[in-house]
N, C-alpha and C positions, 0 to 999 in steps of 0.2 A: 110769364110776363114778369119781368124785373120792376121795381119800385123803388124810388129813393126812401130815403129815412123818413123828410118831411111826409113824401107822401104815404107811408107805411105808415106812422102818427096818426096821422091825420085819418084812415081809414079803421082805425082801433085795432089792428090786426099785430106788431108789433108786442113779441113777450120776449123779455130777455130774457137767457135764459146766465144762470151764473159764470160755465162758459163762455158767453158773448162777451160778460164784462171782465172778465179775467184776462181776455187775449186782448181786449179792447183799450185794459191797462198795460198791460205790458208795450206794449206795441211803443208808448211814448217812454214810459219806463226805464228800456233798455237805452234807450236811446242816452236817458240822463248818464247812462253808466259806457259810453263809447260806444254803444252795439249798433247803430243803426241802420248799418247792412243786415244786421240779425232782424231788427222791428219791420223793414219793407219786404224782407223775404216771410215774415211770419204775415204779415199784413197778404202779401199775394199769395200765398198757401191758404190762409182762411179768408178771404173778400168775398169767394162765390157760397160760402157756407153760413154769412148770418151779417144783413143791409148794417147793421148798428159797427161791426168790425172795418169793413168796406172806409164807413164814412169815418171810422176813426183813422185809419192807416191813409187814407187820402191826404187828410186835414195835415198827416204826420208826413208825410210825404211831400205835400206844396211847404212845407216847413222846414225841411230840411232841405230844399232847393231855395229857397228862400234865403236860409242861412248862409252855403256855399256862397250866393251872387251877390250876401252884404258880405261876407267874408272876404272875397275877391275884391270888392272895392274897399275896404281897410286895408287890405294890403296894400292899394296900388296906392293909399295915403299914408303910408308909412313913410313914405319919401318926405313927406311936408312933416311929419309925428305926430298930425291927429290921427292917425291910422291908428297905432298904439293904444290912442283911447276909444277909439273908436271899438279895437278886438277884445277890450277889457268891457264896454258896455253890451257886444252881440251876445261874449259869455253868461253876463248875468241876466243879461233878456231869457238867454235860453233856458238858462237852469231854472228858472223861473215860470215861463211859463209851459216849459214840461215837467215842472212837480204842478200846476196846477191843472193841466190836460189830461195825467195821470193818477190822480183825485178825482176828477169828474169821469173819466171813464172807468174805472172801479165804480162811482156810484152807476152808471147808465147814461150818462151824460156825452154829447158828442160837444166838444170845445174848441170853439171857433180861435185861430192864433189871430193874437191882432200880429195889423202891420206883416204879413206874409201877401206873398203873389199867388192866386190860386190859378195853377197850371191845370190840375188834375180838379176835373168839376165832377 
């Protein structure tokens, strides 16, 4: 029987192990660094191996569809030229809040992105 995070928490049964938080950072990590066909493929490689990676690579996952479908509408306001600030603000959302989703998951921490669409629950 599979369990989410909450509820793995919540039953005390939940131990990370240093692996968990290691892949668990990387995952958002790479991402800061262009790889993020690298983080969804490490994310679906280890998901069924430890609930804490899963719900990170998820989170990273509605996050970078999220990004794409504001991206896509910057672009289509490039024609007016809020677009332009608009792809200079999704930038530093991003970088932002994937140094601090990548902080938290090095500590053990699963870090909710604001302001993203959760596709993948």
């Amino acid at each position: 029987m599979s369990y989410t995070l909450k509820e793995t928490i919540i039953k005390g049964v939940l131990t990370l192990t240093q692996d968990d938080k290691t892949i668990g950072g990387l995952i958002p990590l790479l991402g800061i660094f262009g790889f993020s066909i690298v983080s969804i493929i490490l994310w679906a490689v280890k998901k069924d191996e430890s609930v804490f990676v899963d719900e990170v690579g998820k989170e990273y996952l509605n996050f970078v569809i999220s990004l794409i479908i504001y991206s896509a509408v910057a672009g289509i306001l490039c024609i007016i030229l809020i677009g332009i600030v608009l792809f200079v603000a999704i930038g530093i959302f991003s970088l932002v809040v994937s140094i601090i989703a990548t902080i938290k998951a090095f500590g053990g921490e699963v870090y909710q992105y604001p302001l993203i669409i959760r596709f993948v629950k």
